[in-house]
Every structure is written in structure tokens, then in C-alpha cells.
C-alpha positions, 0 to 999 in steps of 0.5 A: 500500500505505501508503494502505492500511495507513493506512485499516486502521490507521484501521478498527482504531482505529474498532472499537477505539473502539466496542468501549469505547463498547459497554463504556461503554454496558452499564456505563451500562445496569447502572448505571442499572438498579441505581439504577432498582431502588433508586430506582422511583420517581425520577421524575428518574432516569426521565427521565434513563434515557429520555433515555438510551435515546433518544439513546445507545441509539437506542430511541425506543419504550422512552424514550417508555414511561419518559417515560409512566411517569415523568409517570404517577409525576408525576401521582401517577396512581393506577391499579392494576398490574393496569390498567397491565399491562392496558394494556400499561404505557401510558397515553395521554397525549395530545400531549405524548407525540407532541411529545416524539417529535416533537422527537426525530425533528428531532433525529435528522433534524438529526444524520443530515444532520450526519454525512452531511455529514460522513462524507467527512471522517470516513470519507475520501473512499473511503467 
């Protein structure tokens, strides 16, 4: 029974601590949407959002659209709305947009072995 109370008392801190992550995340969300409407054309605050998004939001489709956005801004591209929204909000950009998801997708690789390594430590031996 204590093994027990134990492991709950730690399932209980564990949700404790991602109810604040989520908390922590939407305050960030909100944050960065006011200054994105602020400042639209930030391309810093662009990329900072997508990095944002693909690390801590886990959304590698929507950090590559404002990576696109963000070098589209860069290159001063002048292209229509009506031809972005047209397009889907996208341009090709050729491979540097795969190699970004590409180091990504090694990150993430890296990470996911990290934590399967450590999980029993992490989780105890249980899980």
C-alpha cells in the first residue's frame, strides 16, 4: 500500500505539473499572438513563434508555414494576398524548407530515444 500511495502521490504531482505547463503554454500562445498582431511583420518574432510551435507545441506543419512566411517577409517577396491565399499561404521554397524539417525530425528522433531511455527512471520501473 505505501508503494502505492507513493506512485499516486507521484501521478498527482505529474498532472499537477502539466496542468501549469498547459497554463504556461496558452499564456505563451496569447502572448505571442498579441505581439504577432502588433508586430506582422517581425520577421524575428516569426521565427521565434515557429520555433515555438515546433518544439513546445509539437506542430511541425504550422512552424514550417511561419518559417515560409517569415523568409517570404525576408525576401521582401512581393506577391499579392490574393496569390498567397491562392496558394494556400505557401510558397515553395525549395530545400531549405525540407532541411529545416529535416533537422527537426533528428531532433525529435534524438529526444524520443532520450526519454525512452529514460522513462524507467522517470516513470519507475512499473511503467
Amino acid at each position: 500500500k505505501r508503494k502505492k500511495a507513493g506512485f499516486n502521490s507521484q501521478v498527482e504531482s505529474t498532472v499537477k505539473h502539466l496542468v501549469e505547463f498547459n497554463r504556461a503554454q496558452e499564456k505563451a500562445d496569447a502572448e505571442y499572438h498579441a505581439l504577432l498582431e502588433k508586430y506582422p511583420q517581425s520577421v524575428q518574432l516569426l521565427q521565434a513563434y515557429a520555433s515555438y510551435t515546433d518544439v513546445v507545441k509539437n506542430d511541425v506543419k504550422h512552424a514550417d508555414s511561419l518559417r515560409k512566411q517569415a523568409a517570404m517577409l525576408e525576401e521582401g517577396d512581393d506577391e499579392s494576398e490574393e496569390e498567397r491565399t491562392a496558394l494556400g499561404g505557401q510558397k515553395d521554397n525549395g530545400d531549405a524548407s525540407s532541411a529545416a524539417t529535416s533537422e527537426h525530425e533528428t531532433f525529435r528522433l534524438k529526444t524520443l530515444r532520450a526519454f525512452s531511455n529514460w522513462s524507467g527512471t522517470i516513470w519507475g520501473q512499473e511503467w
